[in-house]
Backbone as a ProteinNet text record, in pm:
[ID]
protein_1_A
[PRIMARY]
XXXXXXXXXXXXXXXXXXXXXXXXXXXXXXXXXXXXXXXXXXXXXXXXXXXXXXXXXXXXXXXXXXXXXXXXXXXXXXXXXXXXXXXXXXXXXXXXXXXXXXXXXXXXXXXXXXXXXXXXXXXXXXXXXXXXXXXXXXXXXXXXXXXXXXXXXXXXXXXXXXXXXXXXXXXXXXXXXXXXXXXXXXXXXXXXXXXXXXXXXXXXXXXXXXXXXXXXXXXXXXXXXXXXXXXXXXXXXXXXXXXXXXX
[TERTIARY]
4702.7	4599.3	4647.7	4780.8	4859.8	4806.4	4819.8	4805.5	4717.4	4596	4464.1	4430	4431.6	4404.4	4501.6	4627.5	4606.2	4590	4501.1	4466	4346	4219	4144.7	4109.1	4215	4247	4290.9	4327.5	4351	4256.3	4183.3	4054.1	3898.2	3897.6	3825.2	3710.7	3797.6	3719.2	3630.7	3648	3602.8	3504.1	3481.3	3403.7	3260.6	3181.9	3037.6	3010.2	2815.6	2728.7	2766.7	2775.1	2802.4	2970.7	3005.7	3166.1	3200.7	3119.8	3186.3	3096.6	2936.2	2896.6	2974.4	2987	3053.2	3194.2	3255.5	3459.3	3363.4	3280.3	3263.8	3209.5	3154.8	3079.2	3143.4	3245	3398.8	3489.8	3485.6	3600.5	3510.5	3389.7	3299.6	3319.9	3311	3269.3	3389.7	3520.5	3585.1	3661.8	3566.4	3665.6	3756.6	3770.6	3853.6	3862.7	3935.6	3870.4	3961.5	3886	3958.9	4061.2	4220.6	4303.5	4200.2	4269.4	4167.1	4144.7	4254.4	4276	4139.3	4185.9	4059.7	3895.9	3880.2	3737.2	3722.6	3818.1	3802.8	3699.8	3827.2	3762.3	3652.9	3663.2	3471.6	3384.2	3411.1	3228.6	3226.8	3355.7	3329.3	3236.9	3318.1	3210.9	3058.2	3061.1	2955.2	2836.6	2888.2	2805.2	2756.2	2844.4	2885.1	2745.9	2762.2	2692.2	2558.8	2530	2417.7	2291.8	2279.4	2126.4	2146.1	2184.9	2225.6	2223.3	2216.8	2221.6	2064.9	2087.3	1948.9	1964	1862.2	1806.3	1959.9	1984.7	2142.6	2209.1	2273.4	2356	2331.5	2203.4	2177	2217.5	2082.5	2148.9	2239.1	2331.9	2500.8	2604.3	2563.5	2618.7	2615.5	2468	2433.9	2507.4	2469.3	2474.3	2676.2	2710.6	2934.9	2918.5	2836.8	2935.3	2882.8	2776.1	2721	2837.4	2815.3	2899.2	3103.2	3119.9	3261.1	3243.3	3131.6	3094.6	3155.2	3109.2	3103.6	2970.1	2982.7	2871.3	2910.4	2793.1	2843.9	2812.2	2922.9	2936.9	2784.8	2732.2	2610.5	2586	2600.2	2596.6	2542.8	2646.7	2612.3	2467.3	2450.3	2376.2	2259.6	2254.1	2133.9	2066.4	2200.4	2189.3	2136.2	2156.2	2157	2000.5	1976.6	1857.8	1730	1713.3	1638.5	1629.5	1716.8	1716.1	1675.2	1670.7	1624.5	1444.3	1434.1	1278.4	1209.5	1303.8	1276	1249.2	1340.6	1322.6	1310.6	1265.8	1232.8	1119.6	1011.7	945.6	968.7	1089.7	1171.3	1280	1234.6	1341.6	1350.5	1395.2	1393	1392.8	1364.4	1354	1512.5	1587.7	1728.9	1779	1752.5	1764.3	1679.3	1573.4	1473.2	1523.3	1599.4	1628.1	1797.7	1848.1	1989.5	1969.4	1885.3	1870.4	1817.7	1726	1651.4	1774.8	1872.2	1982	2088.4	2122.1	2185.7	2146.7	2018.6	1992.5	2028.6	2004.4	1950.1	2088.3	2204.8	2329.7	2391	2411.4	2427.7	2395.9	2281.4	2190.3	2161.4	2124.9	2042.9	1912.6	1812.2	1663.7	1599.9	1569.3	1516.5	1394.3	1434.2	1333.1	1179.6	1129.4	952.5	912.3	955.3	950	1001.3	1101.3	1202.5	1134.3	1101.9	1074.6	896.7	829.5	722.7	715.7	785.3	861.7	857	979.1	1036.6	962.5	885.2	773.2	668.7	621.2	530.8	596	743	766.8	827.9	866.4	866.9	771.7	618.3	518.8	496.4	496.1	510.8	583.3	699	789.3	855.5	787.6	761.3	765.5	675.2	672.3	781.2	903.4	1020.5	1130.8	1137.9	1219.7	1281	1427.6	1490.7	1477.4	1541.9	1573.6	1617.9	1786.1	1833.8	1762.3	1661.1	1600.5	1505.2	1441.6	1373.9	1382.3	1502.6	1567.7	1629.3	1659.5	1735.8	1650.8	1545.2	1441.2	1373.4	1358.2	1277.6	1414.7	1521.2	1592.1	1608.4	1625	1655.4	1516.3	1375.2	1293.8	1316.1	1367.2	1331.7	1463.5	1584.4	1701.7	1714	1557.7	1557.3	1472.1	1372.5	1266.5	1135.1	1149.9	1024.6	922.7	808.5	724	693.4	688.6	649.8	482.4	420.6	265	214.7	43	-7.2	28	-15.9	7.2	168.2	254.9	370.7	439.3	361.6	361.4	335.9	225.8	176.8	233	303.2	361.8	505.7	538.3	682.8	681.2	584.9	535	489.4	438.2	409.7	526.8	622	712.8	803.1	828.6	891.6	861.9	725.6	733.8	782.5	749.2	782.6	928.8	978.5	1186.3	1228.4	1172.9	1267.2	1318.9	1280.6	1373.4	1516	1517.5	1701.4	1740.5	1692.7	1737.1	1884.6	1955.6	2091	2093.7	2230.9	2179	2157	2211.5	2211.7	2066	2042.6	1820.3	1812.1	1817.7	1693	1718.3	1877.9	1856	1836.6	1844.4	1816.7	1666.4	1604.7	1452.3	1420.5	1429.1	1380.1	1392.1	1501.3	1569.1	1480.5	1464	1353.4	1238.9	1164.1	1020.1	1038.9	1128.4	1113.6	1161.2	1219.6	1261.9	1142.9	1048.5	918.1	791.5	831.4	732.4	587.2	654.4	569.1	612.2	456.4	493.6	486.9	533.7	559.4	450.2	368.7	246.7	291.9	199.6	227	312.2	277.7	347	501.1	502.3	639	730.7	669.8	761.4	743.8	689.6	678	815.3	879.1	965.8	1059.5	1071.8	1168	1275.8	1170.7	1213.4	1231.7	1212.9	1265	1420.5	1430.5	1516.3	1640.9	1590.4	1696.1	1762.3	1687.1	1712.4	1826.4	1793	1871.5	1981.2	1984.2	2109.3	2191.7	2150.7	2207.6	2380.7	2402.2	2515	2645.7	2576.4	2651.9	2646.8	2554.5	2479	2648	2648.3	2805.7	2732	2796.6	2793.1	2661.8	2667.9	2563.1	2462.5	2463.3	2332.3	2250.2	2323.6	2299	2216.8	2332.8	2251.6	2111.6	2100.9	1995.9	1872.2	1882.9	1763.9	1744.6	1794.9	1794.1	1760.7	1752.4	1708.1	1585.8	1509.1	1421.8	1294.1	1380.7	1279.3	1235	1343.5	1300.1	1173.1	1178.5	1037	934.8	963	812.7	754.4	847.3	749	702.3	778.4	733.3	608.2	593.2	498.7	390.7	403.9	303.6	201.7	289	272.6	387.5	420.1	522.7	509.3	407.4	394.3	426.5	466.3	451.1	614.3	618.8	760.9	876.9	877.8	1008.8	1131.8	1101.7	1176.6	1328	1332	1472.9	1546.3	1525.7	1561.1	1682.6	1646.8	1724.6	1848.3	1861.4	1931.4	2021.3	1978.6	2086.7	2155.6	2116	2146.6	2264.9	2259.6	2352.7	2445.3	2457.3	2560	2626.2	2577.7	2658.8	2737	2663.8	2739.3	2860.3	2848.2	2955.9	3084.5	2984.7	3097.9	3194.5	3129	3204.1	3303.1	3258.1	3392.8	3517.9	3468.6	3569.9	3710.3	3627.9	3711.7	3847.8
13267	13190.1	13047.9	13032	12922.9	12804.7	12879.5	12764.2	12761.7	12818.1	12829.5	12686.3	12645.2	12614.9	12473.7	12468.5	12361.9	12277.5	12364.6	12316.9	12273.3	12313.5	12259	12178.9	12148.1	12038.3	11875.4	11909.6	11825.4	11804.1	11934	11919	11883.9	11870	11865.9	11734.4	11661	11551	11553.4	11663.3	11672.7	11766.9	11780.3	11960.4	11901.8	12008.3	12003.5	12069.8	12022.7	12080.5	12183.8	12307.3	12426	12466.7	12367.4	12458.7	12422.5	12318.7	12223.4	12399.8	12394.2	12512.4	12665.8	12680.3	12796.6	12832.5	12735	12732.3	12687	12635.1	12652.3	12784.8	12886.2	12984.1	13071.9	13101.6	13186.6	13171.4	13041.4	13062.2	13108.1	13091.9	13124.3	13286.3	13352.7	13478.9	13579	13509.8	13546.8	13536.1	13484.8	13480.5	13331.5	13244.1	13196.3	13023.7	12928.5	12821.2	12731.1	12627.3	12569.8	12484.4	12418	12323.6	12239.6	12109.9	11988.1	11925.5	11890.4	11823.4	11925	12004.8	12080.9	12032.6	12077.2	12045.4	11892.7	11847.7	11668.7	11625.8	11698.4	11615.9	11714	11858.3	11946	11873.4	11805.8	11749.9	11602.3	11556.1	11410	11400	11524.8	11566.6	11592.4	11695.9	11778.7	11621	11520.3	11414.6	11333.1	11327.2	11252.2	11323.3	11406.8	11515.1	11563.9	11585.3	11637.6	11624	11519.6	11518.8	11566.9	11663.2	11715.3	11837	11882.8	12034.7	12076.8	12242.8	12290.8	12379.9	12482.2	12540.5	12607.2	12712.6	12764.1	12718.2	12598.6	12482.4	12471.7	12385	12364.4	12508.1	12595.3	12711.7	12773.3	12783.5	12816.8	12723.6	12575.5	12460.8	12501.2	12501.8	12527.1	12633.9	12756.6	12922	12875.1	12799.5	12846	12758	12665.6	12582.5	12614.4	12685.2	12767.6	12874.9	12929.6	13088.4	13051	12912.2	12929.1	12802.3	12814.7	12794	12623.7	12527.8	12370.2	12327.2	12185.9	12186.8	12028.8	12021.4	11900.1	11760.6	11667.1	11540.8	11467.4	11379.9	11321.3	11293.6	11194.8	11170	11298.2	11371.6	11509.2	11584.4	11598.5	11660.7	11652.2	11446.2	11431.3	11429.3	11380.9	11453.7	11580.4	11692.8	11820.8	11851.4	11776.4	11741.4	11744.2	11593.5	11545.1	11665.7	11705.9	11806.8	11909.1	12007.3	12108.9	12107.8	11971.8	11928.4	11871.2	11842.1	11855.4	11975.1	12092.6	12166.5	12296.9	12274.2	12383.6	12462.5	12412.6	12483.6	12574.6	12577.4	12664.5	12764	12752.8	12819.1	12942.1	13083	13224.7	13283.5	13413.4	13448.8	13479.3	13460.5	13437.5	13336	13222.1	13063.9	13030.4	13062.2	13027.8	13126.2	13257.2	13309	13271.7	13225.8	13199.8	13010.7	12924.5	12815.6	12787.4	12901.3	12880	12939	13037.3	13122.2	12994	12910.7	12824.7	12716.6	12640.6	12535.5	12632.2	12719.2	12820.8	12811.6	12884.6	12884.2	12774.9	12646.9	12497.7	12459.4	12489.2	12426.3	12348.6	12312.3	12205.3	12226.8	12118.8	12161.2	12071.8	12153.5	12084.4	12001.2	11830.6	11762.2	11827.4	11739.9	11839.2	11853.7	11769.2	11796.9	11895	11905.9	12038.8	12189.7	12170.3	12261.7	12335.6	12235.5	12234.7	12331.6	12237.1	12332.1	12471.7	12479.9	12590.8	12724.7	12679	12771.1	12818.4	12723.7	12722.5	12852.3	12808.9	12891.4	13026.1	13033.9	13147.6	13240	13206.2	13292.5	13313.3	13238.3	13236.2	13353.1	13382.9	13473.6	13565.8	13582.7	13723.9	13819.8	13835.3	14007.6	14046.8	13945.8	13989.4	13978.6	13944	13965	14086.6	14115.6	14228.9	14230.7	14374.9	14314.3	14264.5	14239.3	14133.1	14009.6	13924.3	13847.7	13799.8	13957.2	13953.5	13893	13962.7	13989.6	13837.7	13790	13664.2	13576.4	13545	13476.3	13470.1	13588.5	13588.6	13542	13547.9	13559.4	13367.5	13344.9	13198.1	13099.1	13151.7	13090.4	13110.5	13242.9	13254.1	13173	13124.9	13089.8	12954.6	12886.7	12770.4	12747	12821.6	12779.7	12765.4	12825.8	12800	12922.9	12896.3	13049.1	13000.4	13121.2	13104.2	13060.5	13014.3	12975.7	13143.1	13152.8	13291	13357.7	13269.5	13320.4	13369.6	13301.6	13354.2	13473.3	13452.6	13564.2	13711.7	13705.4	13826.7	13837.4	13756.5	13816.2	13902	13801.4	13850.9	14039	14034	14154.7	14267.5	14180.4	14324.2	14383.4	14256.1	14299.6	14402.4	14333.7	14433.2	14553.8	14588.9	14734.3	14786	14711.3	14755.9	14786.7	14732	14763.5	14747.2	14792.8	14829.7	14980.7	15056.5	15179.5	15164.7	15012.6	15021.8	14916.9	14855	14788.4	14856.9	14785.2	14822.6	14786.3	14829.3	14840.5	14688.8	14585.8	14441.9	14386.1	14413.2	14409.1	14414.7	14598.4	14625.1	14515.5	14526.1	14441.6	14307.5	14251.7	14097.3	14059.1	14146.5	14159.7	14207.8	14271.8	14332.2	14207.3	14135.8	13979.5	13922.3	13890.1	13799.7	13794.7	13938.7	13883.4	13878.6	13932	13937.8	13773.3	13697.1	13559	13500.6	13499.8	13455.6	13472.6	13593.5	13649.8	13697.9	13738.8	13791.3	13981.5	14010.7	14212.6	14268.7	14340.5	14352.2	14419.4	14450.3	14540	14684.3	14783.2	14901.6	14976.6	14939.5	14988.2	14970.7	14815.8	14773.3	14843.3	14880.6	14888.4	15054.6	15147.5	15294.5	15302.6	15190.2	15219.8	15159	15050.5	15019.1	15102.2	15186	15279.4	15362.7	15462.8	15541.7	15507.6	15380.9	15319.7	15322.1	15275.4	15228	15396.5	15480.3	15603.2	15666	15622.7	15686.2	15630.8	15490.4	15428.5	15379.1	15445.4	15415.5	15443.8	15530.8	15564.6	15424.4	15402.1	15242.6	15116.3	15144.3	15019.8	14933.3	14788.7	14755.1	14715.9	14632.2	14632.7	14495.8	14446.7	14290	14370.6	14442.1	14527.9	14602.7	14657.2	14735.1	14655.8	14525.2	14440.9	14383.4	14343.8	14288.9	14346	14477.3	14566.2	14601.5	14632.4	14648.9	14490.6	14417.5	14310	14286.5	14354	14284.6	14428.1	14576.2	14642.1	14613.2	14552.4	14529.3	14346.2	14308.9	14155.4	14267.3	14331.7	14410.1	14477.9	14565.1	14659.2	14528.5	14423.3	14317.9	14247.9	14224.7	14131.2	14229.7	14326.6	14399.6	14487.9	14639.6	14724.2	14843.9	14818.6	14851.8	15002.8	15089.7	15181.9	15291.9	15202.8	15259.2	15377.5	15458.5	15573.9	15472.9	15422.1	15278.6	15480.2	15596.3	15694.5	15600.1	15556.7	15549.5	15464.2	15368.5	15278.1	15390.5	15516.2	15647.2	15675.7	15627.9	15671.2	15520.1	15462.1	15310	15322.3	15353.1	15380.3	15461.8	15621.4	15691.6	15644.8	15537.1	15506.9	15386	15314.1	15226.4	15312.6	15390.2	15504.7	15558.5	15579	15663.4	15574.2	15405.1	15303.2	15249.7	15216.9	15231.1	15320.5	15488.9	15571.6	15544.7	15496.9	15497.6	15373	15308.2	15181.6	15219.6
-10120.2	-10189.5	-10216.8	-10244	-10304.9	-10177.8	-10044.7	-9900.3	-9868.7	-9890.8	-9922.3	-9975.4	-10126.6	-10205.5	-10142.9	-10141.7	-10093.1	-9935.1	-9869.5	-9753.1	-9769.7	-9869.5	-9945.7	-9964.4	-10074.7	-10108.6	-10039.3	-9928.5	-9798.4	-9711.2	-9684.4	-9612.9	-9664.4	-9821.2	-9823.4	-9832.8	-9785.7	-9704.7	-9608.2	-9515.6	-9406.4	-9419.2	-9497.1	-9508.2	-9500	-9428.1	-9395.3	-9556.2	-9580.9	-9682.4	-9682.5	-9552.2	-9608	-9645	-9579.1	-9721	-9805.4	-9826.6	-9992.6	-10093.2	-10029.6	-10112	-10132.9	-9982.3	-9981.3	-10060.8	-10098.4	-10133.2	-10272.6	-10311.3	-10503.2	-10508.9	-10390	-10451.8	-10448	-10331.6	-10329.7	-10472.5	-10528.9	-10630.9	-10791.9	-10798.2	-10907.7	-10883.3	-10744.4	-10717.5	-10767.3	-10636.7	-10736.6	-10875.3	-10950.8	-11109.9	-11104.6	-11020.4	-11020.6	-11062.9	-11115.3	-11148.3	-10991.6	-10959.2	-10883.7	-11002.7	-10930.4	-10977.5	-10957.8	-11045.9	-11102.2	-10969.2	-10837.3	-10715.6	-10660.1	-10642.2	-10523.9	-10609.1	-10715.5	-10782.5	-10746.1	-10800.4	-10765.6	-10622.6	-10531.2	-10387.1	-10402.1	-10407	-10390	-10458.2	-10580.2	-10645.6	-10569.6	-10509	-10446.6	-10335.4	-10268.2	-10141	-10161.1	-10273.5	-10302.9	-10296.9	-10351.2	-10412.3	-10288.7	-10207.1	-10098.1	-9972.9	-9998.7	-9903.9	-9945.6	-10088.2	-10097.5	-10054.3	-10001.6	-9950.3	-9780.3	-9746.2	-9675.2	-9671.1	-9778.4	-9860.9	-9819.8	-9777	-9726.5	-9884.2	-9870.2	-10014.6	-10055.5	-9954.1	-10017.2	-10035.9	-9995.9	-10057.6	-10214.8	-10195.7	-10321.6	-10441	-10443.3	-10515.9	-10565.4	-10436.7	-10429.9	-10538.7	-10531.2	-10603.1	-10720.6	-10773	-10916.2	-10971.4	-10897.8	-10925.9	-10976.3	-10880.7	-10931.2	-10978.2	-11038.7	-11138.8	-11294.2	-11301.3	-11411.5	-11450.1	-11335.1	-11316.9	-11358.5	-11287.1	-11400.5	-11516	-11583.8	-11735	-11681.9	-11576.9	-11542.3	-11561.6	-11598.1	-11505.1	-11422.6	-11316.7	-11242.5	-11304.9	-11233	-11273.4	-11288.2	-11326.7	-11371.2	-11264.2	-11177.6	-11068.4	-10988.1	-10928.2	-10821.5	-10932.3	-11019.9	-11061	-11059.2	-11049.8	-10992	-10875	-10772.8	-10618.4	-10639.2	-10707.8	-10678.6	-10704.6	-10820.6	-10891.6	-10770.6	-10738.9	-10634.4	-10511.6	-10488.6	-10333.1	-10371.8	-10495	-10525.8	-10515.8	-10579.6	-10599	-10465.9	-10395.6	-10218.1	-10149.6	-10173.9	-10151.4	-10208.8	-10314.3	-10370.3	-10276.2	-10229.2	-10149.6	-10012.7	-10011.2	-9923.6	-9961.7	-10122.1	-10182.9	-10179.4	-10162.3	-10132.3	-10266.6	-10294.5	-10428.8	-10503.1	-10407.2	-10504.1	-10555.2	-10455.6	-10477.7	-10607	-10594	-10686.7	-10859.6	-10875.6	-10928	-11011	-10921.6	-10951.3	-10997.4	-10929.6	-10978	-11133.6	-11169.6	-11268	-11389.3	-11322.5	-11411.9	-11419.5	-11309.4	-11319.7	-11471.6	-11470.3	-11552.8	-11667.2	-11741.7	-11855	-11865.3	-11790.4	-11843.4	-11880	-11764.7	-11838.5	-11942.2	-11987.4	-12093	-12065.2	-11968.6	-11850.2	-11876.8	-11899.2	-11916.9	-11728.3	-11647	-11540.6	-11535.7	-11487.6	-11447.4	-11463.1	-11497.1	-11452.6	-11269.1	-11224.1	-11093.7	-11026.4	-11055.6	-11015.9	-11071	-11238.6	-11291.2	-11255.9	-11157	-11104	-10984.2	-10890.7	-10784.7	-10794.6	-10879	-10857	-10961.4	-11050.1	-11085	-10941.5	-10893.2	-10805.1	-10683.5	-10650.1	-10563.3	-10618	-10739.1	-10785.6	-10796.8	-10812.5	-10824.9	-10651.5	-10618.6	-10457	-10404.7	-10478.8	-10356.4	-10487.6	-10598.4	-10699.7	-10650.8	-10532.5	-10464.4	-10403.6	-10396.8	-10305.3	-10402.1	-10542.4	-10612.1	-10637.7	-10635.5	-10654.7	-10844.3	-10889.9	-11030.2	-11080.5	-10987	-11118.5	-11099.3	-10980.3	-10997.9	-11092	-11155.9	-11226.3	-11367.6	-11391.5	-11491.8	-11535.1	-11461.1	-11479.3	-11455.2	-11404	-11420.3	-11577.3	-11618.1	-11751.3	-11844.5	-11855.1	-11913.1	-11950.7	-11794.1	-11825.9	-11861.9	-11873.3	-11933.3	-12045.4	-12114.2	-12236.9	-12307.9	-12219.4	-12294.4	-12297.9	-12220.5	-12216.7	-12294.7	-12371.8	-12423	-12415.4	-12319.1	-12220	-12178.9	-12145.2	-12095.1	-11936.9	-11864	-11738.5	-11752.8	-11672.3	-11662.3	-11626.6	-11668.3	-11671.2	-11541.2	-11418.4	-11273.6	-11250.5	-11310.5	-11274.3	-11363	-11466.9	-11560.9	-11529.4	-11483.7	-11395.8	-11298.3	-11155.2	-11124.7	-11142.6	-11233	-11268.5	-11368.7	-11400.2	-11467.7	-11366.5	-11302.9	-11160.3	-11124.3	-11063.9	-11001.3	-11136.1	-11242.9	-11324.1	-11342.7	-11325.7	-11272.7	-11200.2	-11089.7	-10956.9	-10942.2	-10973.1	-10954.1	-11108.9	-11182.4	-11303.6	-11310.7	-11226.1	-11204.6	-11117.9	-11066.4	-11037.6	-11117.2	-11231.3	-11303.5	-11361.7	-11380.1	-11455	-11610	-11718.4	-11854.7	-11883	-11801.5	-11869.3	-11801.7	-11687.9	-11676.3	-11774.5	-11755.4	-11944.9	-11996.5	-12078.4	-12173.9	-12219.1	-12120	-12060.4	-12076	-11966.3	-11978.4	-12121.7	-12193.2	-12326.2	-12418.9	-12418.6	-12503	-12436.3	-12343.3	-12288.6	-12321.6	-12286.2	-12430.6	-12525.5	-12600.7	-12747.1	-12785.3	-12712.5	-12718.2	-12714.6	-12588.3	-12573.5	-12680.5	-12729.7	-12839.1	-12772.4	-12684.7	-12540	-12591.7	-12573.9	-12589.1	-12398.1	-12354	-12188.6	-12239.1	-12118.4	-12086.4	-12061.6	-12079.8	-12118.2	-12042.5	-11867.9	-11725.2	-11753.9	-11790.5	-11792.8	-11875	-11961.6	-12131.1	-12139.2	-12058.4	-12023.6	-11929.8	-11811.9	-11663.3	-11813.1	-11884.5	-11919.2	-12011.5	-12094.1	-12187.2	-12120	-12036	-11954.3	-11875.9	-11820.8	-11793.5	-11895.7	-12029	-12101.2	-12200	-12167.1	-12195	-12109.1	-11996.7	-11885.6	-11851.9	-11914.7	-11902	-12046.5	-12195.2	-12249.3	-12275.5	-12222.4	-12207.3	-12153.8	-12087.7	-11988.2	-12068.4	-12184.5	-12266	-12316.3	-12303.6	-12342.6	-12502.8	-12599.6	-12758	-12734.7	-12612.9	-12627.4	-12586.1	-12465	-12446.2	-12577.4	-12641.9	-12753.9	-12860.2	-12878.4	-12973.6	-12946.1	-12762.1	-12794.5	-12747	-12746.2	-12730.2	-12845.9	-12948.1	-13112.8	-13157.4	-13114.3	-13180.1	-13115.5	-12958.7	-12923.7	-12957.8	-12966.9	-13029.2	-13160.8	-13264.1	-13405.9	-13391.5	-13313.7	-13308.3	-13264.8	-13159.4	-13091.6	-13238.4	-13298.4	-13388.2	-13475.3	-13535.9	-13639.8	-13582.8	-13438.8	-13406.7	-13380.4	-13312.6	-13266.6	-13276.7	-13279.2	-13355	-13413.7	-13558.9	-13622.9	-13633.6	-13555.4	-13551.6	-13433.1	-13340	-13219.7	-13251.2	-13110.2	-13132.9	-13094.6	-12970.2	-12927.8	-12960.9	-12884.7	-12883.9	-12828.3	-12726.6	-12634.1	-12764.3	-12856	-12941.4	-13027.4	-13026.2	-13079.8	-13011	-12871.3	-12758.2	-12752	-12777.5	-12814.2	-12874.9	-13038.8	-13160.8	-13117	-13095.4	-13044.7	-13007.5	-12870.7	-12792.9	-12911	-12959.9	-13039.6	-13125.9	-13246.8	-13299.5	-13237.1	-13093.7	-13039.5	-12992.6	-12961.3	-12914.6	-13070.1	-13144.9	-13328	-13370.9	-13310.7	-13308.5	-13254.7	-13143.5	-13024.1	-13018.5	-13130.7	-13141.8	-13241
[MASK]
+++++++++++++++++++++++++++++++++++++++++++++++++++++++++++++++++++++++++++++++++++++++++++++++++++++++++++++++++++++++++++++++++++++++++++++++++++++++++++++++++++++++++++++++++++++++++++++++++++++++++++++++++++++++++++++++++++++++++++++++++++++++

């Protein structure tokens, strides 16, 4: 790795759009931070190059420098900026999913142009979202502040039916924080697969999962209806109980 890193670092002058993306999305992926020399010449390039960048470029950029908790230089960011809002209309439902997870984790609030875009093509290519797309889509509107528009609303709700049975415990609980952030109640389909879901996976639930499904069942009964059963909310409870022993 050591000659890796610094061949990199030497080459990375030369590097095409796709490996300046690819070598930030390898070292985000694995866990890893680049030395200050390698990041140096990657965001020089990155800057140097970006309008060059097709949709995965772009995405990929955002997605590792979120993912090892950076964000990019002012400059590249607005390169990154402009090309997303170029091409956002070619964006795929992961691009469009991991870009929107990207700004939300930065604490980046996106351009209106960008943020135009990439709504537009999100409702656009909804029906092909996996879950964690889902999941991280609602997540990063709701962590930005923001509500999706009605059309994208609905789709994103369809689809959450649709694949919230391979959702994993941080979906649920991501998605569950997510409306209850929005002050949005999920529709009945949704919130029937989710509770079933979160039943079946409380066992896996980690202490943030726990918390914030206990924090997003306690807004639903306050906003909604404080009457309803919210049974699986019993099956959380349990696993925290059992994770408190264990400590």
């Amino acid at each position: 790795m050591r000659v890796l890193v610094g061949r990199a670092e030497a080459l990375a002058g030369t590097f095409k759009s796709q490996n300046v993306a690819n070598t930030l999305w390898a070292y985000a992926t694995m866990g890893r931070e680049p030395r200050a020399g390698v990041m140096r010449e990657l965001e020089w390039r990155a800057e140097a190059l970006a309008g060059t960048f097709n949709a995965q470029d772009v995405a990929n950029t955002l997605w590792a420098y979120a993912t090892m908790g950076r964000e990019p230089g002012s400059a590249l960011m607005r390169e990154l900026e402009g090309r997303a809002e170029a091409l956002g209309g070619t964006f795929n439902s992961q691009n469009v999913a991991n870009t929107l997870w990207a700004y939300a984790r930065m604490g980046q609030a996106p351009g209106a142009g960008v943020m135009r875009v990439l709504e537009g093509r999100a409702e656009a290519v909804a029906g092909t979202f996996n879950a964690q797309d889902v999941a991280n889509t609602l997540w990063a509107y709701a962590t930005m502040g923001r509500a999706p528009g009605a059309g994208m609303m609905r789709e994103l709700e369809g689809r959450a039916e649709a694949v919230a049975g391979t959702f994993n415990a941080q979906d649920v609980a991501n998605t569950l924080w997510a409306y209850a952030t929005m002050g949005r109640e999920p529709g009945a389909g949704v919130m029937r697969v989710l509770e079933w879901r979160a039943e079946t996976l409380g066992g896996t639930f980690n202490s943030q999962d726990v918390a914030n499904t206990l924090w997003a069942a306690c807004v639903f009964s306050l906003l909604f209806d404080p009457g309803q059963g919210w049974r699986w909310v019993h099956t959380v409870v349990q696993v925290f109980v059992m994770m408190w022993h264990n400590v």
